[in-house]
GUTORLUM-36191 format. One record per residue (C-alpha): x, y, z; residue in three letters; residue number from 0. Coordinates in nm, 3 decimals, decimal comma. Layout:
BEGIN
((X Y Z) ala NUM)
...
END
This chain:
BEGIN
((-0,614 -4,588 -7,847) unk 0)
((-0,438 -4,427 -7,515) unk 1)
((-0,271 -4,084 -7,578) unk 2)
((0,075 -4,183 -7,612) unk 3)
((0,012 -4,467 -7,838) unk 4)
((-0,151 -4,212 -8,048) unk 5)
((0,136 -3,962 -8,013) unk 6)
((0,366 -4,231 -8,129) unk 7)
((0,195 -4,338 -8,439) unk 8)
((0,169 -3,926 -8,520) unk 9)
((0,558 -3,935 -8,477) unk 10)
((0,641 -4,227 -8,641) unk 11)
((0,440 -4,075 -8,934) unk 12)
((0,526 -3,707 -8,982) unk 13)
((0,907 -3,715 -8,834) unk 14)
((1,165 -3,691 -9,097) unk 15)
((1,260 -4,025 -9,331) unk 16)
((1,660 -3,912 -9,290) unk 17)
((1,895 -3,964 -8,978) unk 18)
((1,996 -3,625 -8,808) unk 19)
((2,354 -3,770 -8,906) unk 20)
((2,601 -3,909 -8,649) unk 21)
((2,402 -3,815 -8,331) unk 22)
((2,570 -3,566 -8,088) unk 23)
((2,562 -3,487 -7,749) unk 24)
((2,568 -3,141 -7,599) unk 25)
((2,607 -3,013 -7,268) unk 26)
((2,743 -2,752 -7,096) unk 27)
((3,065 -2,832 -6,905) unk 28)
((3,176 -2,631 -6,575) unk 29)
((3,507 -2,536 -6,568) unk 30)
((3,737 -2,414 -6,335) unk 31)
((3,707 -2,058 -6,415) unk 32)
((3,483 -2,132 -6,738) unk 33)
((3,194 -2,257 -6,854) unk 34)
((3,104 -2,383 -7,218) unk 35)
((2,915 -2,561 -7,442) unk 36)
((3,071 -2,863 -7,592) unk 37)
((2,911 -3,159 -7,823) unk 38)
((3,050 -3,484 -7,900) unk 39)
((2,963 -3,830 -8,037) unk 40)
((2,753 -4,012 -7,775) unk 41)
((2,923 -4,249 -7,587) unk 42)
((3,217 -4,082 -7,681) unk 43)
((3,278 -3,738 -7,451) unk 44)
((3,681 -3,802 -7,561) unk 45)
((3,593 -3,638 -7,902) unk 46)
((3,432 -3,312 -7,747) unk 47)
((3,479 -3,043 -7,915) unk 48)
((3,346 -2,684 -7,788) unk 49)
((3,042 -2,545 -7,962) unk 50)
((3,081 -2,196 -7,802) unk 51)
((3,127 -2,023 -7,408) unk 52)
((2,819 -1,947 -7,196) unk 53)
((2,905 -1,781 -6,843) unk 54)
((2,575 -1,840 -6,721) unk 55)
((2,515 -2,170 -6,511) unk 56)
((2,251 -2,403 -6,640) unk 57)
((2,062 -2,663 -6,401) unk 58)
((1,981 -2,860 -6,697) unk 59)
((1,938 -2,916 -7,107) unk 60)
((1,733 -3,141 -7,319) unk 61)
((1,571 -3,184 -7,707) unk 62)
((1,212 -3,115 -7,801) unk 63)
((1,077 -3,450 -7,959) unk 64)
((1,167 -3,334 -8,315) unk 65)
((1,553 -3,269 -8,152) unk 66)
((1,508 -2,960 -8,350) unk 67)
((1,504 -2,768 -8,048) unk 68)
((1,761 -2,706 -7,733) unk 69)
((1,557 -2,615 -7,380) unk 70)
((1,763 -2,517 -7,128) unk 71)
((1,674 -2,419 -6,751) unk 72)
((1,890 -2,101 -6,656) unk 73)
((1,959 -2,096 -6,280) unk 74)
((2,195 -1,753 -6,324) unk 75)
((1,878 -1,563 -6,485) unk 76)
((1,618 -1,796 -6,344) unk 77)
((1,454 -1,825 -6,721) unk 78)
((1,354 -2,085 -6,924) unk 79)
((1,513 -2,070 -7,306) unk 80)
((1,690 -2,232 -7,600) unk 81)
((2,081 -2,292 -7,652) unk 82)
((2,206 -2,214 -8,001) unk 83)
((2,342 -2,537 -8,114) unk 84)
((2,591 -2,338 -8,391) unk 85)
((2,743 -2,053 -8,110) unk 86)
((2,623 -2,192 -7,785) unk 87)
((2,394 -1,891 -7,713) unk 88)
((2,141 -1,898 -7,517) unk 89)
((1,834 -1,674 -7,548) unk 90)
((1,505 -1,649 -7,286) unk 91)
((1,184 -1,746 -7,339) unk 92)
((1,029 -1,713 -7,011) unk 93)
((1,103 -1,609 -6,624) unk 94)
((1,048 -1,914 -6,428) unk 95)
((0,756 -1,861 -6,174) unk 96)
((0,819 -2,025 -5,874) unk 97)
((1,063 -2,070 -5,586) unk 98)
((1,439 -2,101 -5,679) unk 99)
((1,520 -2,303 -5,779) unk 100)
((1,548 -2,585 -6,102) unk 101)
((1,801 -2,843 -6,009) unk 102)
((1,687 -3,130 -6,300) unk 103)
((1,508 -3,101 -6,612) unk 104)
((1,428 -3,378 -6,875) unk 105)
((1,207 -3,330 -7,181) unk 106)
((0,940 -3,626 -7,271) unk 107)
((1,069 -3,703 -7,611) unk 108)
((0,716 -3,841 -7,763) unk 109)
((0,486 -3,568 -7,584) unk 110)
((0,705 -3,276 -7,529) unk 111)
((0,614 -3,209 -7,227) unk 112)
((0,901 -3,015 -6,957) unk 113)
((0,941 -3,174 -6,618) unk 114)
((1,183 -3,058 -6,363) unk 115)
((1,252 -3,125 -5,985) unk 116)
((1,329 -2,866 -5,703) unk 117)
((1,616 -3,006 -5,505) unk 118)
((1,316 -3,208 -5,310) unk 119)
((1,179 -3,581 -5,412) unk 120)
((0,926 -3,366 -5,618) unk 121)
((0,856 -3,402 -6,014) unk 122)
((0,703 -3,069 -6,148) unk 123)
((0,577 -3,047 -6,510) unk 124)
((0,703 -2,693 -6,631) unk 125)
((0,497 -2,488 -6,871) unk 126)
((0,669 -2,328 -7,151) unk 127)
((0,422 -2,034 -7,194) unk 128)
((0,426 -1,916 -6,810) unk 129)
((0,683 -2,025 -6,659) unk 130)
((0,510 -2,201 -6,403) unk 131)
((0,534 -2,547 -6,242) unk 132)
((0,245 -2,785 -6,124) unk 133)
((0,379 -3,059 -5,882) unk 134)
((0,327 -3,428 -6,092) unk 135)
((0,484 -3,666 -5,791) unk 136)
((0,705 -3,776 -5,568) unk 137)
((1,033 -3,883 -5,781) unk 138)
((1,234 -4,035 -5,515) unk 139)
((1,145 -4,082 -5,123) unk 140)
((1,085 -3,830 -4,899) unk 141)
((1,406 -3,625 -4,811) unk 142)
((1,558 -3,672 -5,114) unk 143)
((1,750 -3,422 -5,342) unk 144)
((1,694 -3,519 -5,697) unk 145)
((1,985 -3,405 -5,927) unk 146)
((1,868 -3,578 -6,262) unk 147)
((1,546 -3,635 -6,457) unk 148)
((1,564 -3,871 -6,789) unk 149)
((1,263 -3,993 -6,987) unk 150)
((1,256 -4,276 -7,264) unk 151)
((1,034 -4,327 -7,563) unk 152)
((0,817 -4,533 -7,396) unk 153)
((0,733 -4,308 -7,096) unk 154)
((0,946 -4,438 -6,838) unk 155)
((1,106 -4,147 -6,644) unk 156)
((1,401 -4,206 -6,390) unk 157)
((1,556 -3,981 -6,096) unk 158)
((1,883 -3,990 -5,971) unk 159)
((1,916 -3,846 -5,590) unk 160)
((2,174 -3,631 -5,605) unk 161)
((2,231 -3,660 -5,191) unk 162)
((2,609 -3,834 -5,204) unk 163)
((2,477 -3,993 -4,854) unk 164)
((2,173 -4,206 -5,036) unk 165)
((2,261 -4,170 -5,433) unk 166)
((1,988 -4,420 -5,575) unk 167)
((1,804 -4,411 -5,902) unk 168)
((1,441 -4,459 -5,875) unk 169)
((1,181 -4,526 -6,119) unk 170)
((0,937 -4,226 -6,135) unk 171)
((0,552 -4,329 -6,152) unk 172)
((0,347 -3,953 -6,239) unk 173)
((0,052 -4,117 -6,141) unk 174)
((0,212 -4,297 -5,803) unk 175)
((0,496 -4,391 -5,590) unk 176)
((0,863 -4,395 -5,683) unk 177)
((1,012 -4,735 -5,699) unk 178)
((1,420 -4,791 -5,626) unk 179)
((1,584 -4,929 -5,969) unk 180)
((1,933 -4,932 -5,741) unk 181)
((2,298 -4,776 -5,617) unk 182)
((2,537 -4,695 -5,969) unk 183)
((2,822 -4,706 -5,794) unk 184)
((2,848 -4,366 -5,818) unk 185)
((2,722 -4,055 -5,601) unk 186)
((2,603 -3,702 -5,718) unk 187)
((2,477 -3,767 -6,032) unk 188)
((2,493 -3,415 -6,282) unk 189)
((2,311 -3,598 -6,552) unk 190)
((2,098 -3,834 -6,682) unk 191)
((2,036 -3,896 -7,045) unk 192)
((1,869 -4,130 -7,308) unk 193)
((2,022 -4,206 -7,626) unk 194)
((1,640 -4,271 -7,838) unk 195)
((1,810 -4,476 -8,114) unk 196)
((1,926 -4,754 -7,814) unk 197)
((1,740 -4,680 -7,531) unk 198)
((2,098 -4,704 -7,368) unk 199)
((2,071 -4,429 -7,013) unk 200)
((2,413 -4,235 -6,982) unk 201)
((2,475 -4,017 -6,677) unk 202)
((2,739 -3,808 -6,538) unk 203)
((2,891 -3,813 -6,169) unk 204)
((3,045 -3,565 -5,999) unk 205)
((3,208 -3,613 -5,705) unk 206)
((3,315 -3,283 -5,570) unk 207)
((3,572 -3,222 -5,245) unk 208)
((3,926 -3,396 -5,171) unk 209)
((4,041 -3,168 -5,492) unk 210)
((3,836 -3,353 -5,735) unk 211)
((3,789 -3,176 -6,070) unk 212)
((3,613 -3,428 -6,326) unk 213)
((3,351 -3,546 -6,399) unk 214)
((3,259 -3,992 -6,419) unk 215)
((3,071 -4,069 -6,768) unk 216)
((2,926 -4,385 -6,762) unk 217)
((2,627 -4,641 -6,908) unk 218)
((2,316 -4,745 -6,616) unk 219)
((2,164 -5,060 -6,662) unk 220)
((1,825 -4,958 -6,648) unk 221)
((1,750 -5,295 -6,424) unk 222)
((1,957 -5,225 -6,155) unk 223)
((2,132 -4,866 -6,239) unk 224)
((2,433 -5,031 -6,221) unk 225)
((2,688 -4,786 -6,373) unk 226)
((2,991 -4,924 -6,637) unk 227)
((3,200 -4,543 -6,675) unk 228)
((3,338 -4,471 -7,040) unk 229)
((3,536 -4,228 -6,927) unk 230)
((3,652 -3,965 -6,715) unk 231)
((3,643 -3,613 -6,824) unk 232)
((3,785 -3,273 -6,647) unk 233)
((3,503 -3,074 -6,572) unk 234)
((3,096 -3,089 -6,479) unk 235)
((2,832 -3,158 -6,685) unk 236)
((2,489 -3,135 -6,789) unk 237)
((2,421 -3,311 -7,078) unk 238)
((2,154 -3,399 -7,374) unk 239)
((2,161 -3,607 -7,642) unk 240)
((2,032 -3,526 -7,996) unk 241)
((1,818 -3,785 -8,188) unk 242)
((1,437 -3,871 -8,151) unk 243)
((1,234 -4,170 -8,060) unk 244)
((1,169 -4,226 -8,496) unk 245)
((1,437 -4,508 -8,541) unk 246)
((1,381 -4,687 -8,251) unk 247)
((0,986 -4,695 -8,294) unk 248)
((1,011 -4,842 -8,685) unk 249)
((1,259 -5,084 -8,613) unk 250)
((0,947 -5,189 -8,314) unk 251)
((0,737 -5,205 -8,614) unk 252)
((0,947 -5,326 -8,870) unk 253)
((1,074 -5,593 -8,628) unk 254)
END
């Protein structure tokens, strides 16, 4: 049985036989002279509500498999650590290793594992212990300046190219070459995020200059990356969403 397969029969077996409740989002939003963190329903950033303030900047957030869990990549203190979903605290775990710096971070949600990109086309996998990255693939073509990491249930990873000039979403292959899913329709993607239960890929666009302040939220198709926005919300965001891969896998196997 391949390694992941395995993985998801463990999961499907030992995670917990109750719903986490209405499943929230959380991310930290950028301000004009403020930064927070803030939850809300997903799909629904109109009923955010803010969890606590956090000064420091974060270059991304995401759940460990079990949701139970918060990472966050710290570009102010260039540390790896955990946001207190109750305050919106964040505490360190680790000082990140290598060359500055962390500008996407996505969590696999069946193996735990941490990837991250650099600002290059690059997909590092990030080791909680150390600190340290080890360079997985290319994520996007060469020259890119990936933005945004997400990861499904099944394995499938995508990057958004955070380059306004060329802002495609590719399909990221760890063991190959990146393939181009498509355009959204929107440039400098903040965020990209699974909902487990669906499957459904939100993301956040920013598009900063000509006295922009907020932020695009918006469904990809994960076909084409076409983009359909939900809303528009003041501020910038990164952004994870707080549920597991359990449902989705049972109603595979129930199906």
């Amino acid at each position: 049985m391949p390694v992941r397969s395995l993985l998801v029969c463990l999961f499907v077996l030992l995670a917990p036989k109750h719903a986490l409740g209405a499943d929230q989002a959380f991310a930290q939003n950028f301000l004009a002279g403020s930064k927070q963190i803030v939850r809300f329903p997903v799909g629904d950033p109109a009923a955010m509500t803010v969890v606590g303030p956090l000064a420091d900047t974060l270059s991304g957030m995401d759940f460990n498999p079990g949701a139970s869990v918060l990472w966050a990549v710290n570009f102010t203190s260039q540390t790896l650590g955990t946001v207190n979903l109750a305050s919106g605290a964040y505490t360190p775990s680790v000082t990140l290793q290598d060359p500055c710096c962390i500008t996407a971070f996505t969590v696999d949600p069946v193996g735990g594992t941490l990837y991250v990109s650099r600002g290059d086309e690059f997909v590092y996998s990030l080791d909680p212990a150390t600190g340290q990255t080890i360079k997985q693939a290319a994520g996007a073509p060469a020259g890119a300046q990936i933005s945004a990491l997400a990861m499904d249930c099944s394995g499938r990873m995508f990057a958004a190219n955070g380059d306004p000039n060329a802002a495609n979403v590719y399909d990221v292959d760890l063991g190959g070459s990146p393939t181009l899913v498509g355009f959204p329709g929107y440039a400098s993607a903040t965020s990209l995020e699974f909902d487990n239960d669906t499957g459904t890929l939100y993301g956040w666009f920013f598009a900063s200059g000509m006295g922009n302040t907020a932020s695009t939220h918006a469904t990809l198709d994960t076909s084409t990356a076409q983009a359909t926005p939900l809303a528009q919300i003041e501020g910038k965001f990164r952004m994870a969403v707080r549920n597991t891969c359990f449902r989705i896998f049972t109603d595979d196997f129930d199906g």
